[in-house]
N, C-alpha and C positions, 0 to 999 in steps of 0.2 A: 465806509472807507474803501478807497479802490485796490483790488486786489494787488495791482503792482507796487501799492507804497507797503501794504502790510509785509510783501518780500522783502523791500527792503529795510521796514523795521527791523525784522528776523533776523536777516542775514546780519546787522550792526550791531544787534544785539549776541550772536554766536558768536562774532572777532572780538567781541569786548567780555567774553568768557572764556572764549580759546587762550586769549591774552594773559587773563587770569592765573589758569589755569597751567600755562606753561614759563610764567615767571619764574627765574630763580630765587631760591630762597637766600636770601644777603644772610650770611655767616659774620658776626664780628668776631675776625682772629683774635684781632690786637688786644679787645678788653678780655676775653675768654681765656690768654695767653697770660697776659699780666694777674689777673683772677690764680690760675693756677701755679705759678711761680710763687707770688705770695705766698698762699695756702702753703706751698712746699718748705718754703724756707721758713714758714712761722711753726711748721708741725716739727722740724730739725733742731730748730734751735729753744723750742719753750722750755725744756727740760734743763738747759745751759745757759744760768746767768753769767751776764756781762761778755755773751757770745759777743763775735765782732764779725765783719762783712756782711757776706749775702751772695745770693746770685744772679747771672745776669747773662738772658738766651736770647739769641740769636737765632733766626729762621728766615730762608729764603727759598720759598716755594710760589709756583706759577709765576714766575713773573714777577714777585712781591716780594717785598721783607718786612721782616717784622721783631721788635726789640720790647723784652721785658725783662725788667729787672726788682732786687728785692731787696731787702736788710738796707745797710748803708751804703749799697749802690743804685738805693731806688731811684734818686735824682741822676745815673751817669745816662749817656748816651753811648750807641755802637761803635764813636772811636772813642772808647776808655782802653787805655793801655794796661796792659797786662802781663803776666811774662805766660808764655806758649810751651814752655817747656818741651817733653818729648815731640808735640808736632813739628818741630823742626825736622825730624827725620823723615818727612813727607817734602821738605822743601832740598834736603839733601838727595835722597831718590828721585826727586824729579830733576836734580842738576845731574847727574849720574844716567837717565837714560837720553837727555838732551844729548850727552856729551857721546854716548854710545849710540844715538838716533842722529848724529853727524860724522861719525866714524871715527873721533879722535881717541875713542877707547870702545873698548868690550867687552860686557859685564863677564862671559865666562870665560874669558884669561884669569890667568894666574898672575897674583900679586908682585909675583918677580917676573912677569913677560916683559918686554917692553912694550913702549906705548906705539902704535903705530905712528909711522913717519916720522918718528921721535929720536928712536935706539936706546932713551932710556930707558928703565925700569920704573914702574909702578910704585913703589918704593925704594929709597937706594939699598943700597949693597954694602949697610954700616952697621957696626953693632948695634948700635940701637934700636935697629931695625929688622933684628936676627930674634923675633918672637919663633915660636914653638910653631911646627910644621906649616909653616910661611911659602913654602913649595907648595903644597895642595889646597893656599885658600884664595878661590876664587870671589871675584869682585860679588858677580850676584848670591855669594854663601852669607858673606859680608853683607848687603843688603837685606840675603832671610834671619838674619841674627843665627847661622847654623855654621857661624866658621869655628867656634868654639873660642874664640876669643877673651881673653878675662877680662870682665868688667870693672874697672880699679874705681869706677864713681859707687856701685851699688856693692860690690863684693869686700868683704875686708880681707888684708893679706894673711897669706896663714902663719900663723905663729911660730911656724917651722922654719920660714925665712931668715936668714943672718941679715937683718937690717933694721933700725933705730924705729920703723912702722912699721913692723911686723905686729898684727893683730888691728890695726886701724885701718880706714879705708883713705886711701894713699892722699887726696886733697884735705881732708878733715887734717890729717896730720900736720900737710903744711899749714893750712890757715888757722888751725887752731893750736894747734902743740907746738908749732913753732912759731905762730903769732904776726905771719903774712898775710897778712889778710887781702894786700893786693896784686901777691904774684901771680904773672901772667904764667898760665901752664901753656906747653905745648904738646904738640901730638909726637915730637922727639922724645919727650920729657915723660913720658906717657908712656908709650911703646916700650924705652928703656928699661921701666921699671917692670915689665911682663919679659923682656929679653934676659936680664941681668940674674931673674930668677926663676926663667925658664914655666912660666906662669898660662896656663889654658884650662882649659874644662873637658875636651875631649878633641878626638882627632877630624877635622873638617869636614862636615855631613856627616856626621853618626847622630847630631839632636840637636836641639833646641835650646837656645839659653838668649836672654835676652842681651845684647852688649850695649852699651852707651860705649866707650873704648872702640867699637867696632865700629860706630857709625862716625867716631870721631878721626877713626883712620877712612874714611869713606871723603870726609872733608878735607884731609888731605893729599886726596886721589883728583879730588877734583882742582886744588891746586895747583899738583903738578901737572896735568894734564891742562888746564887750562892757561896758565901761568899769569894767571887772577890770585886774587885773596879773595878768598871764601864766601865772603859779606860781599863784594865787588862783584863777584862774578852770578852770584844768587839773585842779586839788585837788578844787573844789568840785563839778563833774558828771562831773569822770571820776574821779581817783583814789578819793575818798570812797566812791562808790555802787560800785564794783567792789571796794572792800573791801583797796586797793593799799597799806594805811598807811607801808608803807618805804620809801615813795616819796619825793622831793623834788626841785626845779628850784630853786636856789641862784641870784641874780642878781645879787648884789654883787661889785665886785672885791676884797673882803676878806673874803669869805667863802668860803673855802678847802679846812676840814678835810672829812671822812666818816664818817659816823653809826658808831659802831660796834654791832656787831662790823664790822672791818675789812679788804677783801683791799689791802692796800699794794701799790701802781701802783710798776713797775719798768721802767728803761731798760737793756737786759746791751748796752755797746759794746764790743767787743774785751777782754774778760774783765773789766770792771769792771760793776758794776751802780750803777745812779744810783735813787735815792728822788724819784719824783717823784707821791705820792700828794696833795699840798697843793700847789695852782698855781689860780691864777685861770681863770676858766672861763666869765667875763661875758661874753667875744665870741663864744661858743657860744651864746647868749640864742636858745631857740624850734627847735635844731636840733642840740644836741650839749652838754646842759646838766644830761643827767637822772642822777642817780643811783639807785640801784636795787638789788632783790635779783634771785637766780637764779627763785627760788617767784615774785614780783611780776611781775618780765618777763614769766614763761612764760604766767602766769594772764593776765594784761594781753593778749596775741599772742591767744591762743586764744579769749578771750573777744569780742575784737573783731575777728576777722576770723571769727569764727561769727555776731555781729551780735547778740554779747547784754550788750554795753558801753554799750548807749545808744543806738547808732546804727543806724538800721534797716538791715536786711537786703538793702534795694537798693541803700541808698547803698555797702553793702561793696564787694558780690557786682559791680555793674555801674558804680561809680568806683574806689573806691578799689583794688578786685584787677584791674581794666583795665590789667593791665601791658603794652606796648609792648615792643617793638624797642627799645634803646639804640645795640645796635652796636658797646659798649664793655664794660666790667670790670662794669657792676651785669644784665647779658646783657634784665630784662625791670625796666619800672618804671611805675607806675601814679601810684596817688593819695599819694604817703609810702608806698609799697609797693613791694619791691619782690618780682621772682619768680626760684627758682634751680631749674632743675631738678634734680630728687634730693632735694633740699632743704623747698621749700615757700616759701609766701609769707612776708615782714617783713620784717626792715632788718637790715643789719652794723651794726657799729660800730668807730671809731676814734681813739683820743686816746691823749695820751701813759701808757704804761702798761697800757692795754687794748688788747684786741681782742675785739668780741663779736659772735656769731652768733645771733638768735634769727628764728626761723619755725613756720606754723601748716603743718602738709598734710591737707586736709578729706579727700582718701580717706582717708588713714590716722585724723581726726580726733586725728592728735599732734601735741602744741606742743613745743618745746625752744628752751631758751637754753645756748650754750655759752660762756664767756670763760675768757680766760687774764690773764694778770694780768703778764702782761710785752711789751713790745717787742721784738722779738729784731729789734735796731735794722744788727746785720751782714748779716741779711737782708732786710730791707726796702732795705737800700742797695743788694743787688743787684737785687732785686725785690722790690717791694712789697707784693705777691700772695702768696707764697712760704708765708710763716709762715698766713696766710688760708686758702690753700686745702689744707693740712697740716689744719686746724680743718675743713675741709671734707669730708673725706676723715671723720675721726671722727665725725663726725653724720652722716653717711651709714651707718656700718658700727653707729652706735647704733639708728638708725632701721630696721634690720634686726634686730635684736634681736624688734622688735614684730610684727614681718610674719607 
């Protein structure tokens, strides 16, 4: 053989080792993903006859996404509807610094400033509107849950109140004690009952308390500053331009059902499971109102806490991810943000029938949303955390998946 073909034996045979040699190794997420969801929701619920739902994650990483699901939502897809609960306070912060990133308001005015180029006031100048030191709470205290606000959805009224709900918590009464099951609440109606008896937690920046009340006066900031309704004006420069269409903020007290395809909201109490997918959801208005899919959350988290929803890059990066200290159960919380370690930045959520997780982690630039579609209401009664941080544990060991 002549020396020059033996080079180039060699040489085609070293490109076809090199080759080898530096292929990447193909990772199956999708089946390694759906594998561990499984496993997760079969080792939760074996101990729990006649459990009901499942769960159902969402991930969008490099480029890709990827959808598993488990229990009785093995068969959904990532537009299954769902209700989103507290993540809505991620879609009200981001309407709140749009509107402060155009200058028609300012997160650190005061609640009684006026609105620039307005003259009105941030809230009127009515009794109902005469809560507990309403002069010192600024828009972004309200946005850190640090204005001291009383929360009338999660707090019950103290029993010291002269009023027919004193010891309940202020919606339960009406839907249940008085058997309206489809009154529309408002944030007048709301406000009122913290003004009437003088109702807070402490004086604006002294600490931490979570509000739903708070951020539901935050959606009515953004009403009057915008002179939208809340769902209209959320639709119109966030969901729309982000391309979210399965999105919706429902604010009627009769308007009830979920878009289908449907994941049906389950209560499991000591082996009986309760159907509670249709329930009014008006006193949630601006903080625990949104429904939503798995794809819509995740793209929505990622999108806007990368800074490319609308809202610049600074406003994210240095308010809205400015997570603090809590010192309690949300451990860091910023703008409608909050931070877990392991995890990443964005909101849980909580209502009856869900539970959901979703966050962005910029090292990792992965977003996921997890929910389960049940209460597992014998655990919450011993802790409330329990079933939570179970859902914790699995988006942690998914989020390894990618590393």
């Amino acid at each position: 053989m002549k020396p020059y073909f033996l080079l180039i034996i060699l040489f085609l045979l070293a490109c076809e080792n090199s080759e080898s040699i530096n292929d990447p190794v193909t990772i199956d997420y999708q089946t390694q993903l759906q594998q561990l969801v499984n496993e997760s929701w079969e080792e939760y619920s074996a101990t729990k006859p006649n459990y009901p739902g499942g769960y159902s994650l969402q991930i969008i990483s490099g480029g890709n996404d990827y959808y598993a699901a488990s229990g009785e939502l093995s068969e959904s897809n990532d537009q299954i509807h769902f209700r989103g609960a507290s993540t809505t306070k991620t879609f009200t912060a981001a309407g709140i610094l749009l509107l402060h990133q155009r200058g028609l308001l300012n997160i650190n005015h005061y609640i009684t400033d006026p609105i620039p180029n307005n003259g009105e006031s941030y809230v009127p100048d009515t009794e109902n509107f005469n809560i507990p030191y309403k002069n010192q709470i600024t828009i972004k205290l309200l946005l850190q849950n640090r204005a001291g606000v009383f929360d009338l959805i999660n707090t019950n009224i103290p029993d010291t109140v002269s009023a027919e709900y004193a010891g309940y918590r202020y919606a339960d009464y009406i839907i249940e004690g008085l058997g309206q099951t489809t009154h529309t609440f408002t944030t007048e109606e709301m406000l009122g009952v913290l003004a009437k008896h003088n109702l807070c937690y402490f004086e604006p920046g002294e600490s931490f308390h979570y509000s739903d009340t708070g951020f539901n006066l935050l959606g009515y900031i953004i009403e009057r500053v915008s002179g939208q309704r809340y769902d209209e004006f959320i639709t119109e420069n966030l969901l729309t331009p982000n391309g979210l269409f399965e999105t919706t903020f429902p604010n009627r007290g009769d308007d009830i059902s979920i878009p289908e395809p449907t994941a049906p909201g389950n209560i499991f109490y000591q082996g009986e499971v309760i159907d509670v997918t249709e329930n009014n959801r008006s006193m949630h208005f601006a903080e625990g109102n949104v429904i939503t899919t798995p794809y819509d959350l995740t793209k929505w988290i990622m999108k806007l806490l990368k800074g490319e929803a609308g809202i610049e890059s600074r406003y994210i990066e240095y308010l809205m991810m400015d997570c603090q200290p809590t010192f309690e159960s949300h451990q860091y919380y910023g703008l409608g943000c909050t931070f877990t370690p392991g995890l990443g930045y964005g909101h849980n959520g909580g209502t009856m029938g869900y539970f959901i997780v979703s966050r962005y982690d910029p090292e990792m630039d992965l977003a996921f949303t997890l929910f389960t579609n049940t209460w597992d209401y014998d655990a919450i009664l011993s802790d409330i955390y329990t079933q939570l941080f179970y859902m914790y544990d699995l988006a942690k060991e998914a989020k390894e998946l990618f590393q």
